[in-house]
DSSP file (Angstrom, degrees, kcal/mol; ACC not computed):
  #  RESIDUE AA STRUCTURE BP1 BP2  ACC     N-H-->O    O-->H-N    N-H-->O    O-->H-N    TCO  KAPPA ALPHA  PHI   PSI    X-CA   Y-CA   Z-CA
    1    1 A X              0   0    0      0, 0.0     2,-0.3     0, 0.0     0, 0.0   0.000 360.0 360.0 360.0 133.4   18.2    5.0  -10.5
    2    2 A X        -     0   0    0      1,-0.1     2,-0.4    69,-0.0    68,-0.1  -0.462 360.0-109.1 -76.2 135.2   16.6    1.6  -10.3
    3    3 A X        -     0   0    0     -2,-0.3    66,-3.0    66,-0.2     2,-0.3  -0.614  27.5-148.4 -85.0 153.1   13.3    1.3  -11.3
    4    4 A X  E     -A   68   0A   0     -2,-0.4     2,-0.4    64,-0.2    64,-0.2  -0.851   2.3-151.9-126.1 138.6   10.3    0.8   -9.0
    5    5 A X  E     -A   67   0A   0     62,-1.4    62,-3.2    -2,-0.3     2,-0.2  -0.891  28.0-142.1-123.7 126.3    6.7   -1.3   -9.5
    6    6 A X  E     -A   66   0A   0     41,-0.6     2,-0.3    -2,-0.4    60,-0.2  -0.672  15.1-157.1-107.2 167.3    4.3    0.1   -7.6
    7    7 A X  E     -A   65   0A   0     58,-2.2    58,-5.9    -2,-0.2     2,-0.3  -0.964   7.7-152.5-157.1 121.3    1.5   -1.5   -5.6
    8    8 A X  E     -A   64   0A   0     -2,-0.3     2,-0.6    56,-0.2    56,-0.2  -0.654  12.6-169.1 -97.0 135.8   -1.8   -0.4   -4.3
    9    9 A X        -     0   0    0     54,-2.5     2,-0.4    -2,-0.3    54,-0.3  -0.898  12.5-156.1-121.2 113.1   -3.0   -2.2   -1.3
   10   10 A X        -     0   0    0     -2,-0.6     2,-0.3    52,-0.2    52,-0.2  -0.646  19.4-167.7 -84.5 128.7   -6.6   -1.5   -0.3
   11   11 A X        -     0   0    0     50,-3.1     4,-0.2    -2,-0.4     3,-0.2  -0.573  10.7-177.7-125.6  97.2   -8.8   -1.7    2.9
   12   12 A X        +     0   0    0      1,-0.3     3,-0.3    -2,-0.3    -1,-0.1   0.209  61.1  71.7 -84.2  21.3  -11.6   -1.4    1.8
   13   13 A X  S    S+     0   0    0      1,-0.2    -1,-0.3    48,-0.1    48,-0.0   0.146 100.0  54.8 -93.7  26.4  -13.8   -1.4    5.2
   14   14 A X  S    S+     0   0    0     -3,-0.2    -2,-0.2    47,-0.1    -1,-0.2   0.439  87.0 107.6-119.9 -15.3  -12.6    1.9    6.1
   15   15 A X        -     0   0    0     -3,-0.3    23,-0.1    -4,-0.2    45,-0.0  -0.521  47.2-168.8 -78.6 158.0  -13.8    3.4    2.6
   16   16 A X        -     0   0    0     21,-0.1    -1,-0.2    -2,-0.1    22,-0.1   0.332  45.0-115.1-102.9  -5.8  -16.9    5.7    2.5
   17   17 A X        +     0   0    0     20,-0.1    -2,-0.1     1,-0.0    21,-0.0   0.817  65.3 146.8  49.0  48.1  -17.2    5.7   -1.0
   18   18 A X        -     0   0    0      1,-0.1    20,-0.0     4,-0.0    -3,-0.0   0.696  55.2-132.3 -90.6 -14.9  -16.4    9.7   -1.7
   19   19 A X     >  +     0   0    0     12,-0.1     4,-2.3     3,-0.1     5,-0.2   0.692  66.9 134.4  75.4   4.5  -14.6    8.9   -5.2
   20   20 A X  H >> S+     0   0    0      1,-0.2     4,-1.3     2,-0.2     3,-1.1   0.942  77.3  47.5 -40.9 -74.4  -11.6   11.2   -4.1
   21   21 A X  H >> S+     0   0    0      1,-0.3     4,-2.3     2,-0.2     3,-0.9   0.830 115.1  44.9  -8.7 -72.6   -9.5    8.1   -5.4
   22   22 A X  H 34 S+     0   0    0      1,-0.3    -1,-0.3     2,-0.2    -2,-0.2   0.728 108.6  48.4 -73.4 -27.4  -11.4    7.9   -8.5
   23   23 A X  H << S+     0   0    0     -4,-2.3    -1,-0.3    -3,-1.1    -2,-0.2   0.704 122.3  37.8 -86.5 -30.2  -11.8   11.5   -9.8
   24   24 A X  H << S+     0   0    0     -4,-1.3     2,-0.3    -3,-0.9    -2,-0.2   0.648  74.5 113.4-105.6 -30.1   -7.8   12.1   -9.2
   25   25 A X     <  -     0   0    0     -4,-2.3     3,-0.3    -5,-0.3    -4,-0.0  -0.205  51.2-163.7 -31.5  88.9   -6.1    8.9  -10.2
   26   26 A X  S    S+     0   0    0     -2,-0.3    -1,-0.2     1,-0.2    21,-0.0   0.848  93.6  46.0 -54.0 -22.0   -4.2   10.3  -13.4
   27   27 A X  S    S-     0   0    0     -3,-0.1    -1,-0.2     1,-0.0    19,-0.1   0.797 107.6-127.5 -90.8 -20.1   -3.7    6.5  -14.4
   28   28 A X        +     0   0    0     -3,-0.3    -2,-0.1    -7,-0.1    18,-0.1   0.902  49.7 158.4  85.9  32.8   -7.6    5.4  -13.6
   29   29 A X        +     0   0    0     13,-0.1    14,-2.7    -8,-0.1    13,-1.1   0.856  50.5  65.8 -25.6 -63.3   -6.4    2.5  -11.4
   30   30 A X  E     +B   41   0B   0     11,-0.2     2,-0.2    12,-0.2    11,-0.2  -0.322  49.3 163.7-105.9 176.1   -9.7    2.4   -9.7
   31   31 A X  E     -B   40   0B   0      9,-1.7     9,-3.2    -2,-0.1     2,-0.4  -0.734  26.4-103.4-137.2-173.7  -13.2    1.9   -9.7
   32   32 A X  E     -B   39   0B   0     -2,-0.2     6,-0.3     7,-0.2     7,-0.2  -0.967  28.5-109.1-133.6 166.3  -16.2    1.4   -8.0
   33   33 A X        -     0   0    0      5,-2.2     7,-0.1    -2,-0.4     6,-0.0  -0.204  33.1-122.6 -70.6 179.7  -18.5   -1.3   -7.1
   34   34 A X  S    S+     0   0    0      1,-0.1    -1,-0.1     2,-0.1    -2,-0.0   0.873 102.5  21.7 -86.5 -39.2  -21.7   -1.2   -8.9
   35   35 A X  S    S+     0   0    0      1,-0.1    -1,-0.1     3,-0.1    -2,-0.0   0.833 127.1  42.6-103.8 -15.4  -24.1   -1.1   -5.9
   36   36 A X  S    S-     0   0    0      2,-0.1     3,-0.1     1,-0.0    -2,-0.1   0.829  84.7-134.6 -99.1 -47.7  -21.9    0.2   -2.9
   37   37 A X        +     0   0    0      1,-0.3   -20,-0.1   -19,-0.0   -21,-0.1   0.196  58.3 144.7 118.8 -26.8  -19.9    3.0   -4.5
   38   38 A X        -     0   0    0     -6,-0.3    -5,-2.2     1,-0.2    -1,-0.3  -0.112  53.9-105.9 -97.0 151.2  -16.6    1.4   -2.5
   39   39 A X  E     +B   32   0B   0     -7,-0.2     2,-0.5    -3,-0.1    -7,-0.2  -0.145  47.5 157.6 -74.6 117.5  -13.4    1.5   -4.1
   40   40 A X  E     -B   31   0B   0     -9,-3.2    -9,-1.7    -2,-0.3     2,-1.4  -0.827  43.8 -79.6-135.9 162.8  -11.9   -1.6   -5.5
   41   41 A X  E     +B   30   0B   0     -2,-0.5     3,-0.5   -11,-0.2   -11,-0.2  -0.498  37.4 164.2 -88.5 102.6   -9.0   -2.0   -8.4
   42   42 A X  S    S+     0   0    0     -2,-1.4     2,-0.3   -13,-1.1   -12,-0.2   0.854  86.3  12.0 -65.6 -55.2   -9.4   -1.8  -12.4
   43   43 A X     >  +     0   0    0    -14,-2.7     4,-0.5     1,-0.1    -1,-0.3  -0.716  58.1 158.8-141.0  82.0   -6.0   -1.5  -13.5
   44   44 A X  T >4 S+     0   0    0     -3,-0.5     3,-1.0    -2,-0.3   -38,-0.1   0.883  79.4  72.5 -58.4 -31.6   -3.4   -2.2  -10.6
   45   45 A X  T 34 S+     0   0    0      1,-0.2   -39,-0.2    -3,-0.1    -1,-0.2   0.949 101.8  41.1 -45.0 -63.9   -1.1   -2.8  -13.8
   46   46 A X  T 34 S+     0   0    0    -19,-0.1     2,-0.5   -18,-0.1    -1,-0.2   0.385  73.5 125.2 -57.9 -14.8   -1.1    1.1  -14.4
   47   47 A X    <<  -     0   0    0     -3,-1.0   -41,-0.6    -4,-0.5    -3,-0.0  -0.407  44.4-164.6 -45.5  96.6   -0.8    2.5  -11.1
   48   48 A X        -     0   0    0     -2,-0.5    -1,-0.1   -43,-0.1    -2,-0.0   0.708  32.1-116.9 -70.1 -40.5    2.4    4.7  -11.5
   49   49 A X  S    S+     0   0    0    -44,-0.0    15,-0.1   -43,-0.0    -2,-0.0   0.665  75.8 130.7 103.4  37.4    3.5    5.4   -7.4
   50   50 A X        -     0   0    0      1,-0.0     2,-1.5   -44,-0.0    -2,-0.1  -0.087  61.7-146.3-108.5  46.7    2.9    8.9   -7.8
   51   51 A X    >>  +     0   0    0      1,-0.2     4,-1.6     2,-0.1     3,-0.8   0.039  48.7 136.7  47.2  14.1    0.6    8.2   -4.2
   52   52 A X  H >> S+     0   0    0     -2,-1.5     4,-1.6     1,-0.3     3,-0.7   0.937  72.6  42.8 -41.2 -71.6   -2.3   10.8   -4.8
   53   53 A X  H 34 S+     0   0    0      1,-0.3     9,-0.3     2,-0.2     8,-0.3   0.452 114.7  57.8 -97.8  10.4   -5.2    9.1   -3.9
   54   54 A X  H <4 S+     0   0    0     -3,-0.8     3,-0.4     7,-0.1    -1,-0.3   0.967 112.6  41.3 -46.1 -66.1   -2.8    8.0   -1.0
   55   55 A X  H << S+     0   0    0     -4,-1.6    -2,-0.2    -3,-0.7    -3,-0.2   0.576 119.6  42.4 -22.7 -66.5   -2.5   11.6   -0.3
   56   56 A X  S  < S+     0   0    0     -4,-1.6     2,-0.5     2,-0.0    -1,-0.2   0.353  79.6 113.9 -89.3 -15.4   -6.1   12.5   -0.8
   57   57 A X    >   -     0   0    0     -3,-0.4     3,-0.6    -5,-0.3     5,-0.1  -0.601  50.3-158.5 -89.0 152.3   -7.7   10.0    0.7
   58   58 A X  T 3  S+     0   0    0     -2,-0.5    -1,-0.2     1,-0.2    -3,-0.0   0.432  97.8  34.8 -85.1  -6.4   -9.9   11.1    4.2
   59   59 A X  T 3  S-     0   0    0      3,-0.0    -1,-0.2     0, 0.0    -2,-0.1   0.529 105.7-119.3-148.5  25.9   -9.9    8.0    5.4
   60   60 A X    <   +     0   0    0     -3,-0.6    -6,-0.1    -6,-0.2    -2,-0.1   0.951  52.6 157.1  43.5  78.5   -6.4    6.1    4.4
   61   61 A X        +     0   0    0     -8,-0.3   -50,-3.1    -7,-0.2     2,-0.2   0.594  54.6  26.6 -94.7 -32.5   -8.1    3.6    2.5
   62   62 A X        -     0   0    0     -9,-0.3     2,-0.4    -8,-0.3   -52,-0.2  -0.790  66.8-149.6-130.5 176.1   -5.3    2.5    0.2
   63   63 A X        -     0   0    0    -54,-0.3   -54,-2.5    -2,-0.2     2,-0.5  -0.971  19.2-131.2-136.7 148.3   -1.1    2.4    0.4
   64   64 A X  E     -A    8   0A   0     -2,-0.4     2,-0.3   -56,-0.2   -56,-0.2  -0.944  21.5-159.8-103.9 113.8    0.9    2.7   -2.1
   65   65 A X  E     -A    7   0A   0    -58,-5.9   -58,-2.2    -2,-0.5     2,-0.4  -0.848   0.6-160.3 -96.3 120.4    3.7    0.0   -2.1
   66   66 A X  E     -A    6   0A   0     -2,-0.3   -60,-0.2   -60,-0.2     2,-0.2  -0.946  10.3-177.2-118.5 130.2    7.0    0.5   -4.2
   67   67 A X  E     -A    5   0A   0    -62,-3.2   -62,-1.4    -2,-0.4     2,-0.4  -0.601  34.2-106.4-116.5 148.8    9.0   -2.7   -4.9
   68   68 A X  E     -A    4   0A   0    -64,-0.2     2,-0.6    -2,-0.2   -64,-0.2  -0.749  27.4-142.6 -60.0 125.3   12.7   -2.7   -7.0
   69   69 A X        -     0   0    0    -66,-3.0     2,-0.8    -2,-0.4   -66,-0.2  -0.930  28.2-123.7 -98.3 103.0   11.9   -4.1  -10.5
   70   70 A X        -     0   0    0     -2,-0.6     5,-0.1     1,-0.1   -66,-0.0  -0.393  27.4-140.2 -57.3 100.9   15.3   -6.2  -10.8
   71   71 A X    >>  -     0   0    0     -2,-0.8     3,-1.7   -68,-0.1     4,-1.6   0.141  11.8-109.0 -61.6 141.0   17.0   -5.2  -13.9
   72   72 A X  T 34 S+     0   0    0      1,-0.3     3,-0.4     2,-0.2     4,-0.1   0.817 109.4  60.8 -15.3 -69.8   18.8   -7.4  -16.4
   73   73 A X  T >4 S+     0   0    0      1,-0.2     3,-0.6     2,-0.2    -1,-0.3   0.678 102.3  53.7 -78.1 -19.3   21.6   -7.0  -16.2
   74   74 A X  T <4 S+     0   0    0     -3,-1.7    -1,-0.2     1,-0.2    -2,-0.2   0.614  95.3  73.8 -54.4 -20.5   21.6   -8.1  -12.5
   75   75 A X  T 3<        0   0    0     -4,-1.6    -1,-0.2    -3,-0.4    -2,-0.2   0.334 360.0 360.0 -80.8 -11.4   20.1  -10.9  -13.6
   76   76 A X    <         0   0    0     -3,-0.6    -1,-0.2    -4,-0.1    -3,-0.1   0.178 360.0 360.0 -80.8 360.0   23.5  -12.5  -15.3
């Protein structure tokens, strides 16, 4: 199985600030802004694809994008 780099893509004029996102993220990918509450990204790096706060969110705020990481040996 090839491995896959995932990527969260946010829009954030749909978010309410509820922190769904933020309280379930097992990797801590997000954060919040200081004065709005609205969801923006800490550590995209860590973002795993396991699509939870996809999943969870009420108001399909983020997507979770998963790319082919091109392996080495393909690379010869």
């Amino acid at each position: 199985m090839a491995a896959k780099r995932a990527t969260v893509v946010l829009d954030v004029r749909w978010c309410k600030a509820c922190g769904i996102c933020m309280e379930f993220c097992p990797q801590h990918v997000f954060g919040a802004e200081p004065l709005t509450g609205i969801v923006r990204l800490e550590h995209p790096e860590a973002c795993t694809g396991c699509r939870l706060c996809e999943l969870l969110c009420p108001d399909y705020v983020m997507v979770v994008d998963e790319e082919p990481v091109p392996s080495a040996a393909a690379a010869s």
